[in-house]
Residue, then its C-alpha position, 0 to 999 in steps of 0.5 A: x458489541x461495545x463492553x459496558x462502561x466503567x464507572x463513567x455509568x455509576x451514578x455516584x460518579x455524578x455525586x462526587x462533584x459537590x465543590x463549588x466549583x461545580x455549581x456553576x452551569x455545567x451546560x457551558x461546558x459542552x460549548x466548544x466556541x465559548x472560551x473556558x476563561x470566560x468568567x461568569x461574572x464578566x461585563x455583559x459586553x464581554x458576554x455578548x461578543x462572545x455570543x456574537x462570535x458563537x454564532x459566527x462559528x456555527x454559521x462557519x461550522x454549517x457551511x462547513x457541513x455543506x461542503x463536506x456534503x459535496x466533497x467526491x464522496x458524496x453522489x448528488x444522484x443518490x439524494x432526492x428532492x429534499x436532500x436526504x440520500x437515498x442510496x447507500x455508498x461505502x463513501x459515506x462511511x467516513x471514520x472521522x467523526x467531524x466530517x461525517x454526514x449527520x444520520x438523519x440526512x439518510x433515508x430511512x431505508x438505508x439508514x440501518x445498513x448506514x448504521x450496520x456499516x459504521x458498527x462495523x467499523x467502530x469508533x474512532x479511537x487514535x490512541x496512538x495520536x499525538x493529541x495538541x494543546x489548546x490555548x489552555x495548554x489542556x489536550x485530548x488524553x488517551x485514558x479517556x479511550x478506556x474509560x468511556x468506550x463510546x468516545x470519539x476524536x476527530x482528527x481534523x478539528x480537534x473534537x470528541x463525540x460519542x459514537x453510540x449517540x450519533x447512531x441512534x440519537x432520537x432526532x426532534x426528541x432528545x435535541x433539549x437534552x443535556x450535552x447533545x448537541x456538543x457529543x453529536x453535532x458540535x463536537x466537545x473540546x473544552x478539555x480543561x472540563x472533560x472530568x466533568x462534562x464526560x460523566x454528566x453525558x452519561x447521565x442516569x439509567x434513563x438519560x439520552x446517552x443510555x437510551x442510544x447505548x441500549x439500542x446500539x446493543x439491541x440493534x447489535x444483538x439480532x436474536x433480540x430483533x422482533x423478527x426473530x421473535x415472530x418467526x421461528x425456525x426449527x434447529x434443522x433449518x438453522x443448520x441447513x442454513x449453516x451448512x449454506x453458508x459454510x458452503x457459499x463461504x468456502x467457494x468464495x474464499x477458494x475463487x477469490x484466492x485464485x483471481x477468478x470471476x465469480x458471476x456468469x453472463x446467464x445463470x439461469x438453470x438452463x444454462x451450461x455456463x453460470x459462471x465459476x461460483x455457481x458451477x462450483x456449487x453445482x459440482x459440490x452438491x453432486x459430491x456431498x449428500x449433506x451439501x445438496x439437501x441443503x440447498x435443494x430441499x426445504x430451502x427458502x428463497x431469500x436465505x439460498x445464501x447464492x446471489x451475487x450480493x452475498x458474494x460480495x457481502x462474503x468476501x468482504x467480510x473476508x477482506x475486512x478479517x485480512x486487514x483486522x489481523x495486519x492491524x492487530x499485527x502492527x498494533x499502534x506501531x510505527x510504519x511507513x507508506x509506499x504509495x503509487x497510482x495506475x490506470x485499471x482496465x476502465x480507465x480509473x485512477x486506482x491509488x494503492x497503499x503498502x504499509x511497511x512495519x517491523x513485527x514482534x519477531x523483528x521482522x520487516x513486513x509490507x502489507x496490502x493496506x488498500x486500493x482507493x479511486x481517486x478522481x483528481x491527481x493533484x497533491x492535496x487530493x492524494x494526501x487527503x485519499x491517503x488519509x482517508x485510507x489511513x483512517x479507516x483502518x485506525x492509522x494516523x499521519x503521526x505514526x508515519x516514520x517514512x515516504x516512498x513513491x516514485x518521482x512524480x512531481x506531484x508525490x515527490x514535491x519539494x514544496x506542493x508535493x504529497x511528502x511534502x504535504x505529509x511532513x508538514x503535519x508530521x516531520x517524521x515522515x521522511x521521503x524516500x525517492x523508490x530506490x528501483x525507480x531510480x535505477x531506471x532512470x539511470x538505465x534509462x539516461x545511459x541508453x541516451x548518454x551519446x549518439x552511438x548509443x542512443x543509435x543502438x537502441x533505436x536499432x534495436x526497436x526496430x529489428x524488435x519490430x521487424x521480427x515481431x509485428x506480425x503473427x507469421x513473423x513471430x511463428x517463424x522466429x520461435x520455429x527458427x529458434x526452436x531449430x536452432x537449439x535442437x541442432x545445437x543439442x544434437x552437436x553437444x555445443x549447449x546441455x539440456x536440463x530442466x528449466x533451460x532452452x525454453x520456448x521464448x520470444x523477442x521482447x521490447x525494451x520499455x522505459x518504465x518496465x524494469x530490467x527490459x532493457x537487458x532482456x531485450x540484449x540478452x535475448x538478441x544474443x541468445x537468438x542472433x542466428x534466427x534473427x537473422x534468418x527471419x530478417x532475411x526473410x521478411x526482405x525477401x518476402x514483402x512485396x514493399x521495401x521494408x527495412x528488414x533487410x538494411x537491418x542485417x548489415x548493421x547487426x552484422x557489423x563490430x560496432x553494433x556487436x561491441x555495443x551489445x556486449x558492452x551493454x550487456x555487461x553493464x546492465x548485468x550489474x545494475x539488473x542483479x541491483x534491481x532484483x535486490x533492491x525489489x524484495x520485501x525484505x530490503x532496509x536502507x542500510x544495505x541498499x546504499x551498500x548494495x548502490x556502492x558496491x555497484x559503483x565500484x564494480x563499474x569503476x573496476x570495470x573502467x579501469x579493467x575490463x576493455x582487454x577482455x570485453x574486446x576479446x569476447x568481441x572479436x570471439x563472437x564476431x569470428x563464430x558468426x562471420x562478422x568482419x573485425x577492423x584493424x584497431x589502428x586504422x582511422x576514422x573519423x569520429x561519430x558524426x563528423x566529416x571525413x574531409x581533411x582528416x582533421x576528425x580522425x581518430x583510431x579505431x582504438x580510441x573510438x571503441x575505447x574512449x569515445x564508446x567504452x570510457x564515455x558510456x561507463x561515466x556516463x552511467x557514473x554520473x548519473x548514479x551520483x545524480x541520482x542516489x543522492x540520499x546515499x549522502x545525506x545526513x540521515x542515512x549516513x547516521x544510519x549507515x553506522x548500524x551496519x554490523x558487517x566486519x564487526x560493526x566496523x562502521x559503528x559510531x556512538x556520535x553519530x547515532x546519538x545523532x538520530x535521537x535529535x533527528x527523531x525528537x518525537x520518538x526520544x524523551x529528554x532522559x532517553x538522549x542523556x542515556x543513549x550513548x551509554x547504552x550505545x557503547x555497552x552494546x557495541x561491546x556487548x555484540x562484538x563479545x557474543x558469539x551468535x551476533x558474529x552470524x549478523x549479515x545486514x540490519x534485518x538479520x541483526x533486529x531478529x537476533x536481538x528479539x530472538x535473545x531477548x536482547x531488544x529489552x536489554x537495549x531497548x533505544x538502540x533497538x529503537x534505532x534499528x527499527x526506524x532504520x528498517x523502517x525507512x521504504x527502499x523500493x515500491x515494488x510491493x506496490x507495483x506488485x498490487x497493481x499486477x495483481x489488479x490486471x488478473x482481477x479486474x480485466x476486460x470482460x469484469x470492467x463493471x467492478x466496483x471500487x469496493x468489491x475490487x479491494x475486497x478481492x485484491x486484499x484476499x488475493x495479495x495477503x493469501x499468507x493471512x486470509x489461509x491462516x484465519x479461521x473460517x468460523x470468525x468470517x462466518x460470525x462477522x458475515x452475521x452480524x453484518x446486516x438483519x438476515x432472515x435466519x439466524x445460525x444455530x447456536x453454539x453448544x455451551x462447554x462445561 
């Protein structure tokens, strides 16, 4: 229920105005295509072009209107005949207040779920947007939020309407009235008027605006209904009923927490499967006497609180209580997006949206904000899906401080892509190509830097595919393993402990599956001898020629055993990168470090470590038999002709330059290539906040800098004052004992909030937080879509989009949803429709 209004409702307010001023029409104020500079007293012609061009905007605004009417979220099979819709779709919740569908063009069957719905939601209210000046130089002002509690603003046009009047305007009766078309259709904007125009829409006890106030609060308050009047249920019912919802609500939390499927394929009482929500319930009433009476006796049958509708209706209330603590949690600060798209079992585009911000504590936390359908992929589409997402939950574009998506061309655009669509409302929102991504990519490149490299992997694939095609082949790999390291334990040569030598298999190296390629080598060595032995077997066994057998020879020769191990030593480095780079916690700072110090490690590697890869070569190849060339024997190089010698080479120079130093800066230029941002301006500023060595990176001008760089989060005095309380910091931090124990940039923005010391520094702990805010690896979202196979699969391909973000935000942010009291799900589940009995109330405390 919205809260009383403050003095906008008391009718002295309207009295005040008395000036002249005030005398004129104040009806032309609710025109928003009339120019406030208009002058009653102007020429006739002046007026009339103004009329003139009035009409040419309304007629723009309607065919406006249709279009909205036709855009994705509008079903042409849920209206009839006339146009009116008569189906519900959570589409047509639209939080903008300028694109929504008018409430009249709803059947009237629906119109009060469509009413409940929007309710639910709330108003629209970007406090935290910032609003643009008119011709006049006059804006929208946040203040106005407060003091008129039912006022709107409508992002894409720059108006205001009133919530309470879109809802429950009386069509055909209260069109005449004073400021309705202008708060329900139209939209206000002359702002230069608002003190004026505001109060008068308020009007008096029995003004139009009141009439629909009074009946959004009866519509709110079910006990006043005249159903609950004419039917009267005894205290013992309502209790039963609670002890229903109480139970249905606890099953539905406790299956949704663990991504299982809720209905059965025949719930009938016969049945020996009705599938896991109505077991559940079958199981509990055996246990619990109360549970059972409940449910078994005196129950009616349109309040059993068990179909399949309030299983939905009850788990999205407990979604909708997830995303109400992570809006409460971010509170109108700023944050970024990490956004990606994938296909779900029925073959629909799903777009996921992260939201990474920095708590109170300081902390840097990424939250599951949606998951949304979406039916085209073009760059204006997504953005548009984004914002819809956004707006939903009470987010606006100008709060964004960072981008991170993958490298399609259609998200990471220079010129038509999502960021770039993004940034040209907000400049802020600064893109970050996914750090994790990237070192794919780089993986990806190095595996085909050169031919016999790239020969390498293909070999791999198919010794991959020749051990694992099949069911019996797969068998006699694991079996043969499995002996293998028994006898290996028998002999002492490996040690038993827990979590070690377990039962594994042979995977295939993808290019978009991170780290794969590394498990794949890895594995190669760990089961190199039953690999052999089922090649061997495969040769022997298949009545066709089969390439198992070519296959062996070529494992068993130094190049291909120097290729793997050379691999696996540099995929180690960048695999430990990859791992870092995916926790949630990770800030831009020390990702670049962490990009740094992998590049070193391979330098060091180029120039150090030959001698010993190629021992660990030769020891390998002497426990398994391999012959080992004479290092200074010639042959030519790879893929010339031996003829004439002219192409000969050592086998020195072949192991060391032509595979060993090539590969190495191969994988170096390509890191150079790709992890450009490493020395771009922005990050190079934010690089001096690392406090590591004692802040030894530390840069009073080039953090003074960023305050240029983010115009919009510094006033004019806030960069006069930044290097003074940079260089107080600097030897503040460097003096206190417990900064010493900062190792990166998040541990050093919960120390300064743990010692109070953001209060003191407050624009350097602003600093800090859009550094953390800047999105490092999409991870969090590919974790979101791991999490959309266990929910949506095969045999749940039906799920609708609604009920499968309802799921995945349970299922993602367990952490929230165990902390929130069921009681409050309970009360929103109420509330959210006309039920047919009401909960018992609350006993009043003294």
């Amino acid at each position: 229920m919205l809260p009383l209004d403050g003095d906008a409702s008391n009718p002295s307010s309207s009295r005040k105005g008395k000036r002249k001023a005030q005398e004129r029409d104040l009806k032309s104020y609710f025109s928003p295509f009339v120019s406030s500079s208009i002058n009653p007293s102007t020429h006739g012609s002046e007026v009339g072009n103004a009329i003139i061009e009035e009409e040419e905007v309304v007629e723009t605004h309607l065919e406006d209107t249709n279009t909205i009417d036709q855009q994705p979220g509008s079903n042409e099979n849920d209206q009839n005949d006339q146009g009116t819709i008569t189906e519900f779709n959570p589409d047509y919740i639209i939080s903008d207040p300028g694109l929504r569908i008018p409430i009249e063009q709803f059947s009237p069957n629906i119109r009060d779920e469509i009413r409940r719905a929007f309710m639910e939601r709330g108003p629209t209210q970007p406090s935290s947007h910032v609003f643009p000046r008119g011709q006049d130089k006059r804006r929208f002002r946040k203040e106005w939020f407060e003091k008129y509690n039912w006022l709107e603003y409508s992002l894409v046009n720059d108006k205001a309407y009133c919530f309470c009047c879109y809802l429950f305007r009386r069509v055909g009766v209260d069109d005449d009235k004073f400021g309705y078309e202008a708060f329900t259709k139209e939209g206000f904007r002359q702002w230069k008027n608002a003190y004026l125009a505001l109060p008068k829409h308020v009007g008096g006890p029995n003004s139009a605006h009141n009439r629909s106030r009074a009946a959004f609060d009866d519509f709110d308050n079910q006990r006043a209904s005249v159903k609950e009047k004419i039917v009267v249920h005894t205290k013992e019912a309502q209790k039963k009923y609670e002890t229903r919802v109480d139970t249905s609500l606890a099953i539905v939390s406790y299956i949704a927490l663990q991504g299982e499927p809720f209905r059965g394929h025949d719930e009938s009482e016969t049945s020996l499967n009705k599938g896991n929500f109505l077991e559940f319930l079958d199981w509990y009433k055996l246990r619990n006497e109360e549970v059972r009476q409940a449910f078994e006796f005196a129950c009616p049958k349109n309040a059993k609180m068990t179909s399949g509708t309030i299983q939905k209706e009850l788990a999205e209330c407990c979604a909708q209580a997830v995303t109400k603590v992570i809006k409460e949690e971010m509170s109108g600060c700023l944050f970024s997006i990490l956004v990606d798209e994938s296909r779900d079992i029925s073959v629909k585009e799903q777009m996921a949206i992260i939201v990474r911000y920095v708590n109170k504590k300081g902390q840097v936390v990424e939250r599951f904000l949606g998951i949304k359908h979406v039916k085209l992929t073009t760059s204006e589409a997504l953005k548009r899906a984004i914002v819809e997402v956004l707006s939903a939950h009470g987010l606006t574009i100008a709060k964004i401080r960072g981008q991170g998506y993958d490298g399609a061309s259609n998200m990471r655009g220079e010129f038509n892509g999502v960021q770039k669509l993004i940034r040209d409302e907000n400049p802020y929102a600064f893109y970050i190509h996914c750090f994790a991504h990237q070192l794919q990519l780089v993986v990806v490149s190095v595996s085909k830097c050169c031919s016999s490299i790239e020969d390498f992997f293909d070999y791999v694939d198919m010794i991959v595919s020749s051990t694992s095609a099949s069911c019996k082949r797969k068998d006699l790999l694991i079996d043969s393993h499995h002996t293998i390291v028994l006898n290996k334990l028998d002999s002492g040569d490996i040690l038993s402990g827990r979590g070690q030598n377990q039962e594994t298999s042979l995977p295939r190296p993808g290019d978009t599956r991170w780290g794969s390629h590394y498990r794949t080598l890895l594995r190669i060595e760990t089961m190199w001898d039953s690999i052999i032995e089922v090649l061997q077997v495969v040769h022997d066994e298949e009545r066709n020629p089969s390439r198992a057998g070519g296959l062996v020879p070529i494992m068993e020769s130094f190049s291909f055993v120097f290729i793997m191990k050379m691999m696996l030593q540099i995929l180690r480095i960048t695999n430990e990168l990859s791992h870092l780079l995916q926790k949630k916690d990770q800030n831009i700072v020390e990702a670049m470090s962490l990009v740094i110090d992998v590049k070193t490690r391979l330098n060091n590697l180029r120039s150090e470590g030959y001698e010993p890869l190629l021992e660990e070569v030769k020891t390998f190849c002497q426990e398994n038999d391999i012959l080992i060339p004479n290092m200074e024997d010639s042959v030519p190089r790879f893929g010339r002709s031996r003829k004439g010698g002219r192409n000969n080479i050592t086998q020195d120079h072949y192991f060391r330059v032509d595979t060993f130093f090539a590969t190495i800066d191969a994988i170096t230029t390509e890191f150079d290539h790709r992890f450009n941002e490493v020395s771009s301006e922005l990050l190079t500023c934010f690089a001096c906040l690392d406090p590591r060595d004692s802040f030894s990176n530390f840069d009073v001008n080039k953090l003074a800098r960023l305050t240029d760089i983010y115009l919009d989060d510094f006033s004019f005095d806030d960069r006069k004052r930044i290097r003074d309380q940079l260089e107080t910091f600097i030897i503040h931090v460097r003096r206190v004992e417990a900064f010493r124990a900062c190792y990166d940039l998040a541990s050093l923005a919960m120390k300064m909030v743990e010692l109070k010391r953001h209060e003191i520094f407050p624009l350097v702990y602003r600093l800090i937080e859009l550094a953390l805010l800047l999105p490092v690896a999409t991870a969090s979202v590919e974790r979101a879509f791991s999490a959309m196979k266990i929910i949506k699969t095969e045999l749940r391909n039906k799920m609708s989009d609604g009920w499968l973000n309802d799921l995945m935000v349970v299922y993602i942010e367990r952490e929230i949803f165990k902390g929130i009291d069921l009681e409050s799900i309970k009360k929103a589940f109420q509330k959210k429709k006309d039920r047919n009995m009401q909960l018992p109330k609350s006993p009043r405390r003294n």
